[in-house]
N, C-alpha and C positions, 0 to 999 in steps of 0.2 A: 116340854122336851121329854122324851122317853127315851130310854136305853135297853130297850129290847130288841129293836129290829135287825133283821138279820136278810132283806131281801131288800129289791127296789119296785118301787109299785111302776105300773106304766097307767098311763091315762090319756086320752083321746078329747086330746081339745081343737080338735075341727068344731065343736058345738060354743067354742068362743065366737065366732063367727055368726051364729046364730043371733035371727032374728027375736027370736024368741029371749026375754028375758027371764024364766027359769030356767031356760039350758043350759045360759051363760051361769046362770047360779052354783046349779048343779055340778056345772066342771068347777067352777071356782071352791069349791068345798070339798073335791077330790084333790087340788092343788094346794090346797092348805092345809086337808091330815099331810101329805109329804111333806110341805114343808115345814110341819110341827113333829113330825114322829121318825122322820130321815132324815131329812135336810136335800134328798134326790129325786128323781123321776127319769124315767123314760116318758116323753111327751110323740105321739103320733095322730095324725091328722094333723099335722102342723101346715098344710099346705107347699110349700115347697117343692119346686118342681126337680126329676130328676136330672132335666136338660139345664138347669139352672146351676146346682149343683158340680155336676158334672164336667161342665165348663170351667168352674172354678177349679176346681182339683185336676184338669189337662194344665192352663195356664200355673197351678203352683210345683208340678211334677217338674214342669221347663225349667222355671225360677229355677228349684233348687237342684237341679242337674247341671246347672252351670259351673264354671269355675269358679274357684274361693273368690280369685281377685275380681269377677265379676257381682257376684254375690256382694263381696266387705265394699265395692262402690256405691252400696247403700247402706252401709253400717250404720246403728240407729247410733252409734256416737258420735256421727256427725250433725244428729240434727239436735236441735235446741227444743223438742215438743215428742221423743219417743215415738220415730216412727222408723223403719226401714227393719235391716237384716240384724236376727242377733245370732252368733257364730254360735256353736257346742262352748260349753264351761262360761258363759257371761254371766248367767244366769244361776244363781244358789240361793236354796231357803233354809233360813235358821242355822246356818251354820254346816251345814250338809254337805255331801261331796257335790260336783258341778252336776246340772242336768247333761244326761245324751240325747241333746235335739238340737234340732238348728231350728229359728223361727223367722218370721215375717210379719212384722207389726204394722198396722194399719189400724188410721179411726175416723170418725167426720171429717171429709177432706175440706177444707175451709181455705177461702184464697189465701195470698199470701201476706196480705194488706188488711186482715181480720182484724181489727183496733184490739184483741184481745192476745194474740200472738203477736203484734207488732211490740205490745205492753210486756213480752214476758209470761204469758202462761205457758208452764210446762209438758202441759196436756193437750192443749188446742191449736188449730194451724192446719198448714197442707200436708198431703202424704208424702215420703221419699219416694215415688214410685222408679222401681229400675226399666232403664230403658230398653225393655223384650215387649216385641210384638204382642199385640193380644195378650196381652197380663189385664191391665187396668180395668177394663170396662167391665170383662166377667168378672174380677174380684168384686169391683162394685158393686154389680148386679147382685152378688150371691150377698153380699154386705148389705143393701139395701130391701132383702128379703127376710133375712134372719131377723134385720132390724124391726120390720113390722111383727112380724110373732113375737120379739119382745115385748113390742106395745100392749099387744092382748092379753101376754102373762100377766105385764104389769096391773091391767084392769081388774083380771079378775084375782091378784093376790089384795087388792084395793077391797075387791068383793068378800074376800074371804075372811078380811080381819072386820070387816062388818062396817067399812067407809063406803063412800058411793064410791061408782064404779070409775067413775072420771079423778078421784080424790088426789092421784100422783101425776096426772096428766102435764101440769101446769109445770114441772119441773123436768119435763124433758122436752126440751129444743132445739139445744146443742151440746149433748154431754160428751165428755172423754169415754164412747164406747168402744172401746177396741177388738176387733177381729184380730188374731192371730193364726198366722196359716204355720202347722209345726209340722216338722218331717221328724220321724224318729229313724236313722236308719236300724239295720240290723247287723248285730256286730256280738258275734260268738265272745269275742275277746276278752268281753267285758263283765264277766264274772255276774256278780250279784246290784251292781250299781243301776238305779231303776232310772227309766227316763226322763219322769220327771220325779221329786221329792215329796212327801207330804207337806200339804198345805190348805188352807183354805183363800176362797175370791176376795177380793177387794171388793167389788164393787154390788152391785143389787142382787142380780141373778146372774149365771152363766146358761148360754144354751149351744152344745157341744154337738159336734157332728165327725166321730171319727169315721176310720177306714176299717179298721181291726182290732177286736179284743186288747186287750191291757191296762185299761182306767181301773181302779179299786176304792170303794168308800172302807171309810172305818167303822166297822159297825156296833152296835151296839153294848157287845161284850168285848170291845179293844180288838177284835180280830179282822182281819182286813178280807172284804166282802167282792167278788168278782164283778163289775158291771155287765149281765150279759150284752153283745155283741147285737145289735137288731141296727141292718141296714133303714129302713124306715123310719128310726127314731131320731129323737134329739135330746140328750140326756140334760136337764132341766138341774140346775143344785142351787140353793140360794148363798148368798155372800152376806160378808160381812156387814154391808149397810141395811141389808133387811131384818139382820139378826139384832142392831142397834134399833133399828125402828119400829120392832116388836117387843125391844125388851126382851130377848131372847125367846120368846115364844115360837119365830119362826130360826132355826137354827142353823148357823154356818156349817157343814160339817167336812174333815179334813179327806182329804182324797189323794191320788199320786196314781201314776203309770209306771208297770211293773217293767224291769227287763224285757224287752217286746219278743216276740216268738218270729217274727218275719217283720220288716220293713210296713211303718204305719204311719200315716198322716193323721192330722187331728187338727179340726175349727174350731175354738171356743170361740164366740161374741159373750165378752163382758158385759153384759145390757148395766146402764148406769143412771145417773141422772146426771144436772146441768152441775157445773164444775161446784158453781155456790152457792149450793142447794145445804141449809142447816138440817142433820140428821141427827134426830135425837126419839127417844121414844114419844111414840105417840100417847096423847093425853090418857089414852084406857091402859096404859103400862107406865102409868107415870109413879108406880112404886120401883121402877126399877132404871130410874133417871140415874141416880146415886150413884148405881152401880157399871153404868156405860158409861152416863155425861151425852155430850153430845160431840157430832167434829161438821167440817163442813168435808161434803165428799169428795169433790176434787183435790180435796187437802191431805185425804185421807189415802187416795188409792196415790197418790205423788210421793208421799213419805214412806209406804208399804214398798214401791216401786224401785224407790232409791236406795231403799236399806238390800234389793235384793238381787239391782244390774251393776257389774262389779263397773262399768264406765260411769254411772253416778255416785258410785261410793267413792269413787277418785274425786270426782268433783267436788262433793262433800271435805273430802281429806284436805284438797288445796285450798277450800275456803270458795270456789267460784260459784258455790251452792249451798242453801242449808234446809236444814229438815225445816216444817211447819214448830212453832213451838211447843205443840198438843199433841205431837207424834205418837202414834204408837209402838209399842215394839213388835217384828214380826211375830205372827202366830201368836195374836195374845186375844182372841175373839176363836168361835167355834168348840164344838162338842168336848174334843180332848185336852181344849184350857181348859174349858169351864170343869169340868172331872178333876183335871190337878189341881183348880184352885180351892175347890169343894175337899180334898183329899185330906 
């Protein structure tokens, strides 16, 4: 991990796609100075089409143009697996004021008779989806495209730590990937309060697709570093399970969206693995077991989840829920823990 950077690299992995396996190499070793030396990227050649896209973002413009009480008839406190509408102020990290966004939670939609949801998993199951025209099939569409450019990241971050390139394959089948579609409106009002908080991912990697300027990493001298703006891109940042599976060689690093300047949408896909997937570091950073341990990761983004949506903290409060017993506590993984814990 280094603490000098002060920019975010871009890199072009259309060459993951390649036949050729130096190519794939090659980008695999530009994906791994970032995610050793930043923790971000700007990724283009991602494939993804504009009409792909673009359909998604008409059908989420509708969603969230509707009325509240259309909107909260999918409120994700209705569902038992975190999925549908979360209103302005549900959502707080660390202690922090509310975010200003409204969001739209969505992940592997799975029937409703999933022996795995029928069980009680709090990640897996079917979408809320709201009953608007033309919503579903584009969000899925665009969900099922991001989804595959995760798979390639994931290959070649496999490539970069020096495993074969299929080495994480095996543990994604059905994970808790969540797409979230956020609206930030834009609102003078609102002084200095940013839209979203600092924080870092729960889960493997994130690959982000906004509308407009506003994301911000922390960079390496504590100053908080502007994401340029490239409609082309898709801003790549690795989370919290890949910084446990490296032994922190590959590094969480904290980020947040500033006070928006105009009205902005924003996609993360949490790329993940399968719910009970044991993440612990791998055997070439097994000096640095001690110091993570291990969690399984649907256990892990559940507990980060619950401590941060004020309708699972209730749950928790009344006793209808409880944390995993291994929980962690928010923001205790990435760049500017590890800085205070070193301090």
């Amino acid at each position: 991990m280094t603490d000098t950077f002060t920019s975010i690299p871009v890199v072009d992995i259309s060459r993951l796609r390649s036949a050729d396996a130096a190519e794939r190499a090659a980008c695999a070793r530009e994906l791994g100075s970032a995610a050793r030396e930043v923790g971000f990227a700007q990724v283009v050649g991602h494939g993804i089409t504009p009409e792909t896209f673009d359909a998604m973002l008409t059908a989420t413009t509708r969603f969230f143009a509707q009325s509240t009480d259309d909107k909260m008839s999918v409120y994700i406190g209705n569902s038992t697996n975190h999925r549908g509408y979360v209103p302005a102020g549900e959502e707080v990290f660390a202690g922090a004021t509310p975010d200003l966004k409204e969001a739209y939670d969505l992940s592997i939609d799975l029937p409703s008779d999933d022996a795995r949801y029928v069980a009680g998993n709090p990640l897996l199951g079917p979408n809320q989806w709201p009953a608007l025209d033309d919503f579903a099939e584009p969000v899925a569409r665009y969900y099922d495209a991001v989804f595959e450019v995760g798979r390639h990241v994931l290959r070649a971050f496999a490539l970069a730590l020096g495993e074969s390139e299929d080495a994480f394959d095996r543990f994604v089948t059905t994970p808790p990937a969540q797409l979230r579609l956020i609206h930030y409106p834009h609102d003078d009002s609102a002084h200095d309060r940013p839209g979203i908080g600092a924080h870092t991912d729960y889960e493997v990697f994130t690959l982000l697709r906004p509308t407009a300027p506003g994301l911000q990493v922390l960079g390496g001298d504590g100053e908080w570093i502007d994401v340029p703006y490239r409609e082309d891109a898709l801003v790549l940042n690795t989370g919290d399970l890949l910084e446990i599976w490296t032994g922190g060689e590959f590094v969480a690093t904290s980020h947040r969206v500033r006070k928006v300047a105009t009205e902005r949408y924003s996609f993360p896909l949490f790329f993940n693995v399968d719910y009970d997937t044991r993440i612990e570091p791998l055997p070439r950073f097994a000096g640095a077991s001690e110091e993570y341990g291990s969690v399984v990761a649907g256990d892990h983004l559940f507990a980060q989840t619950a401590q941060s949506f004020e309708y699972l903290r209730r749950r928790v409060a009344e006793g209808a829920i409880a944390l995993p017993g291994d929980a962690r506590p928010l923001y205790s993984l990435g760049r500017e823990a590890a800085r205070a814990a070193h301090a």
